[in-house]
N, C-alpha and C positions, 0 to 999 in steps of 0.2 A: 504494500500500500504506500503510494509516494505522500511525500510530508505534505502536499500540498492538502491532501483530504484529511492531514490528522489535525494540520491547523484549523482547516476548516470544520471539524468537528467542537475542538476546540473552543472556539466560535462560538459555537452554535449553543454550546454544553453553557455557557457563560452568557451569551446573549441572549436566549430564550428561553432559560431556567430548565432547560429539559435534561432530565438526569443523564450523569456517563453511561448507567446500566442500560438505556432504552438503545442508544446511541450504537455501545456498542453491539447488542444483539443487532440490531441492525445490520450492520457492517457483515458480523458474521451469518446471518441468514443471506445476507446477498452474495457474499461467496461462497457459499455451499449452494444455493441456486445457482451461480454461474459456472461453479464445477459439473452440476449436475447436467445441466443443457447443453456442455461439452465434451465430457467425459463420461463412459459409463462403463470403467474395470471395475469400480468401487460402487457398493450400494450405501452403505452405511456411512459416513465422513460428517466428520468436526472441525473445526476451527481451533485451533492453536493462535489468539490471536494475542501480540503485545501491542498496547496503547500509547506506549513513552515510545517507542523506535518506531512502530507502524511494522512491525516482522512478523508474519502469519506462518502456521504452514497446513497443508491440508491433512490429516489424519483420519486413516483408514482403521474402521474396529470391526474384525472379521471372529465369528466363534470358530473356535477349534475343535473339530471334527474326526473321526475315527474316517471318513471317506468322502469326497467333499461333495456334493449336488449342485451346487450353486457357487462359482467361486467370483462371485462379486460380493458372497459375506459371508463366505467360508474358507477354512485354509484347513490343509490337512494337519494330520500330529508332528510327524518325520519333520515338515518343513519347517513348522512351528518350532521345533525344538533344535531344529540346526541352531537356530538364533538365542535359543534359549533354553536349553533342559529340562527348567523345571515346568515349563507348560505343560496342562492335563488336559482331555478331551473334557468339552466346557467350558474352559479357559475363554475369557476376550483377550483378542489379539489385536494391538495397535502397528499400524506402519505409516510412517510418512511417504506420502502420495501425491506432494505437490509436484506441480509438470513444470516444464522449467520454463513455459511460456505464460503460464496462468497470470502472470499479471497484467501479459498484455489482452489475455481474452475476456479477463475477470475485470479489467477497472473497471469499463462501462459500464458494464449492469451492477457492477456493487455504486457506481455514482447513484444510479438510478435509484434502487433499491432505496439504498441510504437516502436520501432527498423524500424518497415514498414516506420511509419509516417515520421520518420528521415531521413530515407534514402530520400525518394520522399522527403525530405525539400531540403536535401543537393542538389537536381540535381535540382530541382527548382531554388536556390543560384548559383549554377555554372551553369547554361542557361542564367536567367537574367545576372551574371556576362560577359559570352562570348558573347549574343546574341549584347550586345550596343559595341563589338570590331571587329562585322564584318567588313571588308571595312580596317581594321587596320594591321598595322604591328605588331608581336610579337617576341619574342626571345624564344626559347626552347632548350629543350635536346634533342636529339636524343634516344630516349630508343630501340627500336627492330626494327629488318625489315623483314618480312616474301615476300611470294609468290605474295600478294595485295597491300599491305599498307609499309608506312614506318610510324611508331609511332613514334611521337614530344610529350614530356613531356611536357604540359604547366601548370605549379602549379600543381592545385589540380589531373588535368585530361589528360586524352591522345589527341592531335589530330590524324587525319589522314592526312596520305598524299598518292591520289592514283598516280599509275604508270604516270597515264595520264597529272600530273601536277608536273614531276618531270623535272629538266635539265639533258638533255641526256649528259651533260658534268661532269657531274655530280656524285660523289660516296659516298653514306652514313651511317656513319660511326659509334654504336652508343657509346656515351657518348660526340659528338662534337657538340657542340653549333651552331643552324642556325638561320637564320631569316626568318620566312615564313609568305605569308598576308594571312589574313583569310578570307576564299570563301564564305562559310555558314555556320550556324550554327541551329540543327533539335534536338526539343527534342523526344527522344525515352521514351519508356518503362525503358531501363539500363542507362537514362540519356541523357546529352546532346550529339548531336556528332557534332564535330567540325571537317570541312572539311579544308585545307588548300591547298595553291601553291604555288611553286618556279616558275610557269611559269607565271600567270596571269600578264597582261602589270599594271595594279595597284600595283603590288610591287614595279616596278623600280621607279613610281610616290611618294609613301610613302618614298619608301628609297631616294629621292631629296627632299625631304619634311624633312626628319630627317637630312641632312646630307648641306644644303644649309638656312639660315637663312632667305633671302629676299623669298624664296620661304613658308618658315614655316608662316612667317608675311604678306603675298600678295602683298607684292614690286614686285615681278617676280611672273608670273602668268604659268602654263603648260598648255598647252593649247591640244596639243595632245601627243599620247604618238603609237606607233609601236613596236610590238617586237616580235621576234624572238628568242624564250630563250636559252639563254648558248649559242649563235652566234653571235647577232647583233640587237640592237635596235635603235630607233632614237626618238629623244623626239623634239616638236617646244615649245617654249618660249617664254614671252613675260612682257615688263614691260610699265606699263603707263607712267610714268615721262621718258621722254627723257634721263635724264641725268645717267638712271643707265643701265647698260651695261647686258643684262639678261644673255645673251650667257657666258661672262665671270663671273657671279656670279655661275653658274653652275659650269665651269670649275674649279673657285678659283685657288688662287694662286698657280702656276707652278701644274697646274691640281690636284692638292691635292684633292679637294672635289667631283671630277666624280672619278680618279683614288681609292678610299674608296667604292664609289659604284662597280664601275669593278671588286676589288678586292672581294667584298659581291657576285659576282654574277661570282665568278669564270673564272673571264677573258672576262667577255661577253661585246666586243667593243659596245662606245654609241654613236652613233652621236648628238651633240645638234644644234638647226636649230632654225632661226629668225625663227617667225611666221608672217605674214603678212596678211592682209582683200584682198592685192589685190593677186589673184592666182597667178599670172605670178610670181610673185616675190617669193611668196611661194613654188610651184613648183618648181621653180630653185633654192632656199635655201633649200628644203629636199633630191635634189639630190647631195646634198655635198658628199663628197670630189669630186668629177667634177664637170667641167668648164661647161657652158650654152651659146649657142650662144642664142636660141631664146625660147619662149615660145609662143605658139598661142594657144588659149582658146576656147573649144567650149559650150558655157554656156549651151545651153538647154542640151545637151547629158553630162552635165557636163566630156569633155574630155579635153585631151591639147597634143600636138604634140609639143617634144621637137627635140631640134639641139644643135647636140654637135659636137665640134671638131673631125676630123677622129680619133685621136690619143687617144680619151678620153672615145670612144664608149663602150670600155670593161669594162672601170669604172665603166660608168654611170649605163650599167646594172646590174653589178657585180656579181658577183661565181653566180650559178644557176638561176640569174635575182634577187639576193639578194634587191640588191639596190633601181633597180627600183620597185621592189614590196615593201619593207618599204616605199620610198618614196608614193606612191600611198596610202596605210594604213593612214600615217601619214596626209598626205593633202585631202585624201576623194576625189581627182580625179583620173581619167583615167588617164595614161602615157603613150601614145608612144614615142620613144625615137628612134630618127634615126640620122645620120651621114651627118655630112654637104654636101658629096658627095651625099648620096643617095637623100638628100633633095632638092638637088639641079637638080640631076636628074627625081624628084617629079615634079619639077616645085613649092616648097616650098621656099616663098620668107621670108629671114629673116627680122625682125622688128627692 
């Protein structure tokens, strides 16, 4: 092996973290394929390889035989024992076998080989890498956007982002820095591919996770999360210790720490909501910003029939039934939502 590929190994071992062991198996798989596509006295052959000089040599292990069948991995006793005495039928028997042209027929395909074996390290390295930041927020570049995809530079590698998990509020731009969580991650043939979203309701949870400290530390717990991207989401909260205020640990001081989220997410209003064990109470804090006259609960169909002020009705459901549909997401019940008149008209007694 000429010093040029040990350097260049060398290199490589240093420059792209990829360990000597992968390296050199490498090296030695690619010349015992290049012996084997050119040579075939020997069936069996190793690699003898040193790493400091680059000196290989090919070594043949043949069993020792009482008569031989196959003498591409066998050798008789007699011969065996010319070289050696103490060999017994059983015995492996090693010979060097390198030909004295093998380095000019072998560099090629061990280049080859070797270059192979790298590459499949490096996507190996960035899988394991991405595969333990599924579920995680990242920060990228924006590199291209074609017909499918919009490409996020992350390090080493591209994500994708398809249409379907873009904010239709949304314009991207490339060389602008964003924040996308990461959906999945598949290794292919060309590597890892890393799926990402600006919609998934887990981003807005990671970004109150990065952006709120009681919630980094589990003093304030999220308990669910609703959303509706680049329009409107609603998260419920909740802290064990009485004394800490969940709702305004979100908010932070003169809304600073939601207003950072809103602004990551391009304007997209959040509502933050007690969470509560008992529904009633629940339901009526998810349908914030309106007022509640009553909540009635139907546990087995798990529904609930809300009452609201006449004047609040259009809140409560809000732009296209906004409201009341996140509030439903968020609390995992049914909502119907009617007007103290109609309710009344029902024969719905408030509680």
């Amino acid at each position: 092996m000429n010093q040029e590929l040990i350097n260049a190994v060398e290199f490589i071992h240093k420059e792209k973290n990829i360990p000597m062991e992968v390296l050199t198996d490498a090296i030695e798989a690619a010349l015992i394929t290049a012996y084997k596509k050119n040579y075939s006295d020997h069936k069996n052959v190793t690699i003898d390889l040193n790493m400091e000089t680059g000196a290989y040599r090919v070594i043949s292990r043949k069993d020792v035989v009482a008569e031989v069948e196959d003498p591409t991995a066998e050798i008789d006793l007699l011969t065996a024992q010319e070289y050696n005495p103490a060999y017994e039928i059983g015995d492996p028997y090693d010979e060097d076998v390198t030909p004295n042209d093998f380095n000019r027929v072998g560099a090629q395909a061990a280049k080859q080989a070797v270059m192979q074996r790298i590459r499949d390290a490096e996507r190996g390295i960035l899988y394991d890498e991405f595969i333990s930041k599924e579920d995680e927020v990242l920060t990228g570049l924006i590199d291209r956007v074609d017909h499918r995809f919009v490409y996020i530079q992350l390090g080493k590698t591209d994500a994708v982002l398809a249409e379907s998990e873009r904010m239709p509020t949304e314009s991207y731009i490339p060389n602008e820095r964003i924040k996308v969580y990461v959906n999945k991650v598949e290794q292919t043939t060309k590597g890892p591919q890393i799926f990402v979203s600006r919609t998934h309701p887990n981003l807005l949870k990671r970004l109150f996770e990065e952006e709120v400290p009681e919630i980094f530390d589990g003093t304030v717990e999220i308990m669910s999360v609703a959303r509706e991207a680049g329009e409107r989401s609603k998260i419920s909260v909740h802290a064990e210790n009485p004394d800490v205020d969940a709702v305004g640990s979100c908010v932070g001081a003169r809304g600073a720490r939601v207003e950072a989220i809103v602004d990551e997410l391009n304007g997209e209003k959040i509502d933050i909501v007690l969470w509560d064990e008992d529904p009633k109470v629940f339901v009526k804090n998810a349908l914030s910003p309106s007022q509640v006259v009553s909540v009635k609960v139907d546990e087995e169909n798990k529904s609930t029939v809300v009452v609201v002020p006449d004047h609040q009705l259009s809140l409560a459901i809000g732009k296209k039934g906004q409201n009341a549909r996140l509030a439903a997401k968020l609390t995992g019940w049914k909502i119907d939502i009617k007007s103290e008149s109609d309710a009344e008209e029902a024969g719905i007694v408030n509680d």
